[in-house]
N, C-alpha and C positions, 0 to 999 in steps of 0.2 A: 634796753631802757636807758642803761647810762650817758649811751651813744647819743639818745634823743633830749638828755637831760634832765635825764628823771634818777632820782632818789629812791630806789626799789629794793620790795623784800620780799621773798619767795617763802610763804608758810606752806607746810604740810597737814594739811587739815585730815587724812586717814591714812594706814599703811595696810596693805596687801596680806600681812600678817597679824598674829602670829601663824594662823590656819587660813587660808585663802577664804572667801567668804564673797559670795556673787554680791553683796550689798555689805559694801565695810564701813563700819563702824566710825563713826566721825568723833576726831580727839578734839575737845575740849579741853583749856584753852590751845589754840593751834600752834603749832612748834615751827622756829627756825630750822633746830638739829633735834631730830630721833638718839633715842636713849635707849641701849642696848639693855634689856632687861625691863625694860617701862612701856617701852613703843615697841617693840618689837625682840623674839628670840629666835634660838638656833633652829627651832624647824623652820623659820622666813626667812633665813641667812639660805636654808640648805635650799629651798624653793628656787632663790636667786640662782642660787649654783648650778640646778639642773637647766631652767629656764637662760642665762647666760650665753652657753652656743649658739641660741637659733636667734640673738638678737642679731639689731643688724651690725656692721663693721663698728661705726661711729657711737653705738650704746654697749659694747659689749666692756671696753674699759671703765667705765662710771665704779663709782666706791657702791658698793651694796649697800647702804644707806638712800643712795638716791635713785635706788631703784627698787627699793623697798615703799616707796611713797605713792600711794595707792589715788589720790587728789591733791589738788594742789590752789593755792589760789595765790596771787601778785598783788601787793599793793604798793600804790607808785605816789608820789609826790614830784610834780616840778620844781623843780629848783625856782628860784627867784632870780630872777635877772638883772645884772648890772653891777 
């Protein structure tokens, strides 16, 4: 988005935790950064940890934070020109 010239923010609108749940929970208001003990605790930490090896090469470094983020949604702003 930068690239294109855009002004962008990456909110996380539900997390995967804290107990996996085939329909998760959407956080009201939507977060920049997840809050260890708010957004998420150690059994969604311990989830990431077993889940982890089978990701692919390119995801398996990511912060457990950002793969703890169950949705996701971008909102963008162009820049102004000139």
């Amino acid at each position: 988005m930068r690239q294109m010239g855009y002004d962008a923010k990456l909110h996380i609108s539900c997390t995967i935790g804290p107990v996996y749940r085939a329909i998760p929970l959407e956080m009201r208001p939507h977060k920049l950064k997840l809050e260890y003990g708010v957004d998420y605790d150690d059994q969604a930490v311990e989830l990431i940890r077993q889940i982890r090896p089978r990701l692919q090469p390119a995801y398996r470094s990511l912060p457990d934070e950002d793969l703890l983020s169950g949705s996701i949604f971008l909102s963008a702003r162009k820049r102004a020109s000139g």
